[in-house]
C-alpha positions in Angstrom: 0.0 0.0 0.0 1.7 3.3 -0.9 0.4 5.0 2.3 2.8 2.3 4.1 5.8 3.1 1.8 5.6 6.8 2.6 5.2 6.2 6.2 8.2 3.6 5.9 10.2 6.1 3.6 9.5 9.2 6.4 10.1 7.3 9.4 6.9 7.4 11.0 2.9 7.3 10.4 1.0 9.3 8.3 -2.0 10.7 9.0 -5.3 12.3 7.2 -7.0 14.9 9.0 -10.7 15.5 8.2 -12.2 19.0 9.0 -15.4 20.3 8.0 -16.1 22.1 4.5 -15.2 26.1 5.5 -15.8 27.0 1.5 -17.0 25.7 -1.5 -15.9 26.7 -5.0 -17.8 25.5 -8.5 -15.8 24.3 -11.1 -15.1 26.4 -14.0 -17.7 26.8 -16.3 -16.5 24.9 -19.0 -16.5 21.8 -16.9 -20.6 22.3 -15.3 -22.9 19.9 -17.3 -19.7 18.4 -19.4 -21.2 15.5 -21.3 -24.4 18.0 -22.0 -22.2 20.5 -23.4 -20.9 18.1 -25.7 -24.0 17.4 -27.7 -24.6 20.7 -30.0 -28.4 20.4 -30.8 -29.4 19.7 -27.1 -26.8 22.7 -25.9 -28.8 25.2 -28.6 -32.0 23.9 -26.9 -30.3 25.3 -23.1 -28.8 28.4 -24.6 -32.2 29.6 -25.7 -33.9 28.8 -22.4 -30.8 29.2 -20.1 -29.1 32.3 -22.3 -27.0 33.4 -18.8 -24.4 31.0 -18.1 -25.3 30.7 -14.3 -28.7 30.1 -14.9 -27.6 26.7 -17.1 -25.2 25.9 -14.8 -28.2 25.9 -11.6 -30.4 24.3 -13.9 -31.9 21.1 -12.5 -33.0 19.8 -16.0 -29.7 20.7 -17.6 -28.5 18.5 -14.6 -30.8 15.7 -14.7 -29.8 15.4 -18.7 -26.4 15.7 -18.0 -26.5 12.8 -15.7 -28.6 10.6 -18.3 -26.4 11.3 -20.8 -23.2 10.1 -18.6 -25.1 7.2 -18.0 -27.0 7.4 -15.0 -31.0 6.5 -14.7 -32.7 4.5 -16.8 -34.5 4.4 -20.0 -38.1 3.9 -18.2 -37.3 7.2 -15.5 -35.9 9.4 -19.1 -39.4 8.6 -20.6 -41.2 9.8 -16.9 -39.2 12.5 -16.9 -38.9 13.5 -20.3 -41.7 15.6 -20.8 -40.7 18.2 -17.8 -37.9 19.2 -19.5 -39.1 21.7 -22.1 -37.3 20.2 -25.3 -37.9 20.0 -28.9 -39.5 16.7 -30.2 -36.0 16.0 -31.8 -34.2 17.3 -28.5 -36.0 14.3 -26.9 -35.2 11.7 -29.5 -31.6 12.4 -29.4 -31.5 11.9 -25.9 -33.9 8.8 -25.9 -31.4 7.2 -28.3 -28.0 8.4 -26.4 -29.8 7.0 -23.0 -30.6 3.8 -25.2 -27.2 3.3 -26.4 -25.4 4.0 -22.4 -28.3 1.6 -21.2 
């Protein structure tokens, strides 16, 4: 284990300390809703609902689709959930298929 080679290597035991979260940063922009921002015609879809950047990023449905898209959830909870999201007929067969593909 390399925790043991350090602590062999330094002479002594290492330790992790823990402490509570004092501050919490978001990533840059460029990395909130990554796999979303990778597929154009859904990203034209958030740009004309979400057309300030912060608003996309605290989007729950531009969440929800990022995570379907990445693989998480199911085909069946896409198809509950699909019609809360405010997208284009096509918007939702691209995603259906992506989803069906990951599934």
């Amino acid at each position: 284990m390399l925790k043991d080679i350090q602590a062999t290597r330094r002479k002594g035991r290492i330790f992790t300390e823990i402490s509570p979260l004092t501050e919490f940063y978001l990533a840059e922009d460029y990395h909130q809703k990554y796999r979303l921002r990778s597929e154009r015609d859904l990203m034209r879809e958030f740009s004309a609902m979400y057309p300030e950047e912060e608003d996309f990023v605290n989007s729950t449905a531009a969440a929800r689709i990022n995570g379907y898209l990445d693989g998480y959830g199911t085909l069946e909870d896409l198809l509950k959930d699909l019609p809360g999201f405010g997208l284009s007929k096509a918007a939702d067969k691209r995603l259906i298929e992506v989803v069906k593909r990951r599934t």
